[in-house]
N, C-alpha and C positions, 0 to 999 in steps of 0.2 A: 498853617498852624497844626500844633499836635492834635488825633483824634481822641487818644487814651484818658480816660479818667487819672484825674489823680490820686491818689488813696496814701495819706496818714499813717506808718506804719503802727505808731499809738498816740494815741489821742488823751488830754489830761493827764499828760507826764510834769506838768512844772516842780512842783513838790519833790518829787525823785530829782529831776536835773538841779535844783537847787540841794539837795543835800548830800549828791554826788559833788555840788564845786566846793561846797562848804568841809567835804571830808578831805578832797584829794588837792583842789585848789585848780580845776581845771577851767580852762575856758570854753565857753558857754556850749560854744558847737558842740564841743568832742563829749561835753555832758551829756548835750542830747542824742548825740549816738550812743552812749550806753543806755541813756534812759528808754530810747526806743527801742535797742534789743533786748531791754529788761538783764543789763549786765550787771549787779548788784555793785555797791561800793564796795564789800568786799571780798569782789572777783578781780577788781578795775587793778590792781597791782599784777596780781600774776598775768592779767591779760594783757597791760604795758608794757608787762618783762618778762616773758615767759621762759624757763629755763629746764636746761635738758635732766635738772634734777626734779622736776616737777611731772615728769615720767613715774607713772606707778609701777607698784611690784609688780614683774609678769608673772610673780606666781598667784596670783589671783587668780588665774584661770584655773580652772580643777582639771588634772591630766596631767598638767606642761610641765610640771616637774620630773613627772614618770616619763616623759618624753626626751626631755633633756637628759636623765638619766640611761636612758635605753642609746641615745644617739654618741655619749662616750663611751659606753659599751662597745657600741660597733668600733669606732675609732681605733679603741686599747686590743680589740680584734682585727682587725684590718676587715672588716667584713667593707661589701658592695652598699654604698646609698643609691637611692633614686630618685630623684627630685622629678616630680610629677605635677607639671606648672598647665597655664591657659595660654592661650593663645593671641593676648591684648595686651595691653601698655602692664597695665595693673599686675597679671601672673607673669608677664614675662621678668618685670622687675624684682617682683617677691622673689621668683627662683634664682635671678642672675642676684638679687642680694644673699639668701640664705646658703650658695651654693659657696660664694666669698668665704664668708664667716666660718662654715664648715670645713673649705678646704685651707683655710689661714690656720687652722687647727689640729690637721694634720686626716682629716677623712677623704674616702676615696668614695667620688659624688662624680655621677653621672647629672645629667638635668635634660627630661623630656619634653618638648613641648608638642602638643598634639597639633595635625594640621587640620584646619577648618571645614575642609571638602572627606579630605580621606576620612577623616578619624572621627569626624561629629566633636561638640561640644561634652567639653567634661573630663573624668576620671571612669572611664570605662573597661568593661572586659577585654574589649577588644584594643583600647588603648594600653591595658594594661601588658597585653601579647606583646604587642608592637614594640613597648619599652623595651622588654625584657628581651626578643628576638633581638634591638639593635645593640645595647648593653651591658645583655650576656643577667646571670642572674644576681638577684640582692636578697637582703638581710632584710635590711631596711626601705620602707617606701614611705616619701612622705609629701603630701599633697602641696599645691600650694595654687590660692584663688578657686579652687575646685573642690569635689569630694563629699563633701556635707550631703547630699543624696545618690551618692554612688555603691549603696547599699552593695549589692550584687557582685561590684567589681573588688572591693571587702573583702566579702567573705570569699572571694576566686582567692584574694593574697593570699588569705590566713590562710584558706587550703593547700598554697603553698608556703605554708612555714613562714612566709615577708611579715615581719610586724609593721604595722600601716600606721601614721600620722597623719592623721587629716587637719590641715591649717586654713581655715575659710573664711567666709564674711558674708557668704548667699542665705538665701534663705531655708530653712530644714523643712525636711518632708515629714510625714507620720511617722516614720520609723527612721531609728539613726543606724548608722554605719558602722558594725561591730570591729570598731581599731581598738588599737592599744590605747591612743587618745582622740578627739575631738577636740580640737583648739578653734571654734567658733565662738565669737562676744554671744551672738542671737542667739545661743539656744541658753543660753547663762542670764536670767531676770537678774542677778545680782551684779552682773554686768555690764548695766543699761550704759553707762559712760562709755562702754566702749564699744555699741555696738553701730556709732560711727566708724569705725574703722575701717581700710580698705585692704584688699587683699594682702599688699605687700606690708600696709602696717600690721597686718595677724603675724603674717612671714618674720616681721625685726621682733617682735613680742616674742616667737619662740627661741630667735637668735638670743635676743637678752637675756630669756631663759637658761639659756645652753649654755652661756657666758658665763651666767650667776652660779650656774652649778660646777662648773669646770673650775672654777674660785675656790669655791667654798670647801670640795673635796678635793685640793690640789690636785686637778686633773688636765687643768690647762685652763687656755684664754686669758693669762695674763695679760698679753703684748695688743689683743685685739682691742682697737678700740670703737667700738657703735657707732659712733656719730660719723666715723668717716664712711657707711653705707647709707646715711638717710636721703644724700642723691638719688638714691634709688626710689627710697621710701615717695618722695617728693612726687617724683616724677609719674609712681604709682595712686597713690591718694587723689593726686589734684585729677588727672586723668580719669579715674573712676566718680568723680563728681560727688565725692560724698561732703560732708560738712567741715569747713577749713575752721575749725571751732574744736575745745580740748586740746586732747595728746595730738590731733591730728595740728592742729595748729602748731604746736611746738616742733613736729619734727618736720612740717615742710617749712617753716622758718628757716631752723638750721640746714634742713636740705640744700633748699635753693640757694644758701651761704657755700655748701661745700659744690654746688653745680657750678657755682660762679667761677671757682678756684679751677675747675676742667682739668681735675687732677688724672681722669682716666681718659686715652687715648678714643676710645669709644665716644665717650660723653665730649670731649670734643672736636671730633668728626662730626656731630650731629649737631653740633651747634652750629660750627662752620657752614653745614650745607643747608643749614635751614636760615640761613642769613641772618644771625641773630647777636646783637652787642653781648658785651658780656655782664652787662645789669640787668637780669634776668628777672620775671615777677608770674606768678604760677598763669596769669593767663601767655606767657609764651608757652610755655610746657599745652595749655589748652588749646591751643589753634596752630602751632608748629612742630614741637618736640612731640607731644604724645601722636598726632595725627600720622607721623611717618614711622613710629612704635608699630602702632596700629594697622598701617597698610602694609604691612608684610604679613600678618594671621589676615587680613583681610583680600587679598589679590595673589597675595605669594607664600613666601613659605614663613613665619613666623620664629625660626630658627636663625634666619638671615638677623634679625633683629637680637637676639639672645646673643650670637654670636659677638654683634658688635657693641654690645655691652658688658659683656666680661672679655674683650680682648684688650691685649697690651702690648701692642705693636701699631704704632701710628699707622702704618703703610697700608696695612692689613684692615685698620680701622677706616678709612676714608675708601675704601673699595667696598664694604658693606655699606658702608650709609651713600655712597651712590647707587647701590642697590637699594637701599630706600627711597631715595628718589625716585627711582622711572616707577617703582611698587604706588609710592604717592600721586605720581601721574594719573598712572593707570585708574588708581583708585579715585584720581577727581573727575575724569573724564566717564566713568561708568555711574558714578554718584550724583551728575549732574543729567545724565539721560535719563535715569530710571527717576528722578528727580520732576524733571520736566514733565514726564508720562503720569506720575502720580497728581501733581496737580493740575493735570486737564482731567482726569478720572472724577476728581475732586468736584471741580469748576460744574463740569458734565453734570454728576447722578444727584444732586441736589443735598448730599448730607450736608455740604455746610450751614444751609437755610433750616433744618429738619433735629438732626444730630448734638448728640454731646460730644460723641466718640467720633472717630473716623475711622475706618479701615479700606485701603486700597489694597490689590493683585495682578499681579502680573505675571506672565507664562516665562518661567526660567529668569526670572530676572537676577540680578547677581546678588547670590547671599551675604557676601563678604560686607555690602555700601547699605541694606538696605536699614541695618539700626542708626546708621547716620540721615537716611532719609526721613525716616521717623521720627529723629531730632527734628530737624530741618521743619518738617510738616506743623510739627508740636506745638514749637516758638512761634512758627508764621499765623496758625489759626488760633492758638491758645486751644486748643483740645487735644485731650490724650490720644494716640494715634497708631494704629499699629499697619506695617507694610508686610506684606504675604508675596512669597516667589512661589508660585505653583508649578510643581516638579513634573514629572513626565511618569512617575509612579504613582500621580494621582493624591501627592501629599505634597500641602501648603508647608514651607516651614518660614516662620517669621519673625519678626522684632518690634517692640512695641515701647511707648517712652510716653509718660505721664505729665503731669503740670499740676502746679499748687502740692497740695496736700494729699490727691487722693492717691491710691495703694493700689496700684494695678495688680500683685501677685493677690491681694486679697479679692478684687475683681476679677480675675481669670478663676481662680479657687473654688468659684462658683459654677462657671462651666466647665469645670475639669472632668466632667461626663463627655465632653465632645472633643474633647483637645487630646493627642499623640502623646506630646508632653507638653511640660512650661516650668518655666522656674526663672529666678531672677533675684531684682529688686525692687521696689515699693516705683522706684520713678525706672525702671528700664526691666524689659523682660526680654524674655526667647518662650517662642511657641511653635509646636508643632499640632496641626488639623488639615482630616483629610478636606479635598478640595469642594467633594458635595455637602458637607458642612459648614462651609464657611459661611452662605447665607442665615443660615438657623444660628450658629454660634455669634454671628454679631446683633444679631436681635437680642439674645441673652445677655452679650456684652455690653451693649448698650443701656439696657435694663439695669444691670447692676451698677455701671458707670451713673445713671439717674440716681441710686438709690446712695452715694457717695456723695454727688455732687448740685449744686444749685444752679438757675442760671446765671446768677450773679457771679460765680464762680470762673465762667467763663467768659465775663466782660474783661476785656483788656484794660489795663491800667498801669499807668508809673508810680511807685511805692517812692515815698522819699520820709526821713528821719524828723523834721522838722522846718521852720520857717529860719532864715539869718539874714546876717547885713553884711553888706562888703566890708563895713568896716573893723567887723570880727576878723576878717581874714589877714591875720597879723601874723607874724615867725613864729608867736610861740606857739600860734594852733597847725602850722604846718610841723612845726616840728612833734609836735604830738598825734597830727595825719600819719606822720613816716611809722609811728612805734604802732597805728592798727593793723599794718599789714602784717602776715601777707591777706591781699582779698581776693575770694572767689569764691567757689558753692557756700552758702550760710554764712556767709562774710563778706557781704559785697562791700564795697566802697561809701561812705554815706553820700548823699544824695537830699540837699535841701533847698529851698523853696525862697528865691528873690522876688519881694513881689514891688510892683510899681517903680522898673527902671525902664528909663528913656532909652532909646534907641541913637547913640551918638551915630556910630557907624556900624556899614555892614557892605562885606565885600564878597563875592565867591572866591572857593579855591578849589579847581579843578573844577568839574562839572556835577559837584554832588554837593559839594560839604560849604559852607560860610567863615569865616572871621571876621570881629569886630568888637568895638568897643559899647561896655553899656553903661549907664550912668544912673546914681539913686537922685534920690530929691534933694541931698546934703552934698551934691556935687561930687562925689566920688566914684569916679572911674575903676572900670576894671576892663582887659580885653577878655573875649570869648572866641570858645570854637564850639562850633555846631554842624554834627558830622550829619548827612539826610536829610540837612535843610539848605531851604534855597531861599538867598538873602533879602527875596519880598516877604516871607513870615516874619522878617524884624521890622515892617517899612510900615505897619498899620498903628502906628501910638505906641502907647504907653504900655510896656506888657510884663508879665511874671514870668518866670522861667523854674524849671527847675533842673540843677546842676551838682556835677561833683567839681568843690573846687582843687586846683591840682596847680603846679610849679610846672610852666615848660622852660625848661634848659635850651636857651636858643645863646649861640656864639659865647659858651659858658659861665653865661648870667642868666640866673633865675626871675621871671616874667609869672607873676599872677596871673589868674585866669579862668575863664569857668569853662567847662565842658560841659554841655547845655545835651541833658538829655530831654529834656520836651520845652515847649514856649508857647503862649496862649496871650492872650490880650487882657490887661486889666480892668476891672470893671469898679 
């Protein structure tokens, strides 16, 4: 039987879900998913139907017009771009999208991506040299995923004549970066809606931009049309984990509509090798498409990936994304030792029994895997966790990943007397501390992690929407399942609560997971699957479960069903 507490996502919604069916005419369930994420009645339309005109102005942001004006400047001059990207799923796609849109317009666009060992994290001086040594000089620089604290490497451009666009999504330092613009949501309070947004959706925001304007002042962009880059978008957003909720909803909807089509060579080479049908749903892009994005900035060279995303030559394209492959290899095989080693470090020095936080280190362990172990650590103990590679210069440099609600860059912010650097996001950081601080800095870290957080906080528990009955689970509520998606970060899947059904049947399959049928009290059947359980937690009576119900397509007939995320005994 499951150990996790259950937890009520809200509690005392009837009133709301009754005047959510009474408005829209929905059935019961899919009321109670809005009523439990507090989606008002009158959001419940655009959220069923979300459409690519439900995109705001981008010139909301203050700058972006002066930036799209400066970037057909360069154009109507022939002057040099420089697209100035990250090293991960998220900046590789911002640049391989913004670099499209720009050169469909007729600009002459280089695109850098910095490497993770040589060049360090970011928009730097020295990455700035590098560009420039390999692309010869520019007019124009303009960030993308990066920048918003690259203060320094700014003001190097401006010294040289470069007008800078910084397009970002991180968090800002005390001081901003003297460009010609700033195109970050987060330093914008009047832009709270957007400051979900992920790097590559800042990147399509200044594209629309540069669209809009190229319109308006007959300068061009007629013929381009937005939507056919939100693959990109897609593949960026969902990757960077930020909230599949608003504008972000809308364009990984149509995204993953235009992935599916695998109109670019690139995009499918990479689906081919990642063995993937072509009904695509953003957790593939989360555990196959972005992971092999990813392991090239993280084991190799991160350019390999860039490349096989703006290419257009099939041949060409299935010989990068076999280079993504062995990159991905390589990168499961170093992620699952330095993996192993962290939690016996774990197991060993007693944080788990003591701790809110955790932090492990290890001598030279590979910096590329270790924010994926930190994941990994996260989910497995439910505390925020940060993993440290201790250098041979006597400097830790690391990666850190949060849970729930609290704000690790606001908990680091506090020991920023001890720390090399750090920046980030609320749920993922990067930190650099020399290695005889790391004792003293996680005492403080932990301190302030207490002063965030409860211990209740860190009980484990399954969140599910409400209580149903099998016999809700009718066509017309799947076919209103199909219009929530897409689901993933801030949009999970719903997830409700059967309680008092009989255990008809229960079978294994394979040596991990069950199938079976379960029955309510009015004799109606349904099958399940329950993946990490084993088919004696069905065999003790009468039990409740909680599950997301889903359609499996088996011999192209649709089969009701529950996918049983926990199961407990009824009392």
């Amino acid at each position: 039987m499951g150990s996790k507490k259950w937890k009520l996502i809200r509690a005392n919604i009837s009133s709301e879900v009754e005047e959510l069916r009474r408005q829209h005419n929905l059935p019961r369930p899919i009321a109670l998913y809005f009523a439990a994420r507090e989606i008002t009645p009158k959001q419940v339309a655009g959220f069923l139907n979300p459409q690519l005109r439900d995109l705001s102005d981008p010139y909301r942001f203050p700058g972006i017009e002066k930036a799209a004006e400066r970037i057909w400047q360069a154009i109507k001059n022939n002057e040099h771009i420089l697209i100035h990207g990250d090293y991960d799923t998220d900046g590789i796609t911002g640049s391989a999208l913004l670099s499209l849109v720009l050169r469909r317009n007729g600009a002459k666009v280089s695109s850098f991506i910095p490497h993770r060992f040589d060049d360090g994290y970011g928009f730097t001086p020295e990455s700035l040299q590098k560009a420039l040594a390999l692309f010869g000089p520019c007019q124009v620089l303009i960030t993308v995923d990066c920048g918003i604290t690259s203060v320094d490497a700014v003001a190097e451009a401006v010294n040289m004549n470069i007008d800078t666009i910084i397009t970002d999504h991180h968090e800002a330092g005390n001081e901003l970066p003297k460009a010609l613009a700033v195109i970050n949501p987060k330093i914008y309070p009047e832009l709270e809606d957007m400051h979900i947004l992920s790097g590559a959706g800042t990147a399509f925001k200044l594209s629309h931009a540069f669209i809009k304007y190229g319109r308006e002042h007959n300068l061009g962009g007629f013929t381009t049309h937005l939507e056919d880059v939100l693959d990109y978008v897609a593949l960026g957003t969902v990757a960077d984990i930020v909230p599949l909720l608003g504008e972000n909803r809308i364009m990984v909807k149509y995204g993953i509509d235009i992935l599916k089509k695998q109109f670019r060579p690139g995009i499918r080479a990479l689906i081919e090798s990642s063995k993937l049908k072509s009904d695509l749903s953003p957790s593939d892009i989360t555990f196959k498409l972005a992971p092999r994005i990813n392991a090239a900035g993280r084991v190799g060279d991160a350019n390999v990936a860039l490349s096989l995303l703006e290419s257009d030559n099939i041949v060409e394209a299935y010989r990068y994304a076999s280079e993504l492959e062995n990159f991905n290899r390589n990168r499961q095989d170093k992620e699952q030792e330095i993996y192993q080693e962290a939690r016996t470090q774990l197991e060993n020095n007693g944080q788990l029994q003591e701790n809110y936080a955790l932090l492990v280190a290890g001598k030279n362990w590979h910096q590329g895997v270790i924010g994926i172990v930190a994941s990994r650590l996260a989910r497995d103990f439910n505390r925020p966790t940060i993993v440290l590679s201790i250098q041979d210069d006597g400097v830790a440099y690391g990666s850190g990943r949060s849970i729930g609600s609290l704000n690790l860059v606001a908990a680091l912010t506090k020991t920023a007397p001890l720390l090399e650097r750090y920046g980030g996001h609320p749920m993922a950081v990067g930190i650099g501390v020399r290695a005889d601080l790391i004792e003293q800095f996680y005492e403080e870290f932990e301190q302030h992690v207490r002063e965030q957080m409860s211990e209740s906080d860190l009980e484990e528990f399954t969140a599910y929407d409400g209580e149903c009955s099998i016999q809700e689970l009718d066509s017309e509520f799947f076919d209103y399942l199909n219009e929530l998606a897409p689901f993933g970060h801030g949009n999970q899947k719903p997830v409700y609560r059967f309680n008092e059904l009989e255990v008809v049947r229960a079978f294994p399959v394979g040596q991990r997971h069950t199938r079976g049928i379960l029955q309510d009290r009015f004799h109606n059947q349904i099958e399940f699957i329950a993946f990490k359980f084993q088919p004696e937690e069905f065999m003790h009576g009468t039990v409740d479960v909680l599950a997301t119900p889903q359609l499996n397509n088996y011999m192209n007939t649709d089969r009701i069903q529950l996918n049983i995320c926990d199961v407990r005994l009824s009392y």
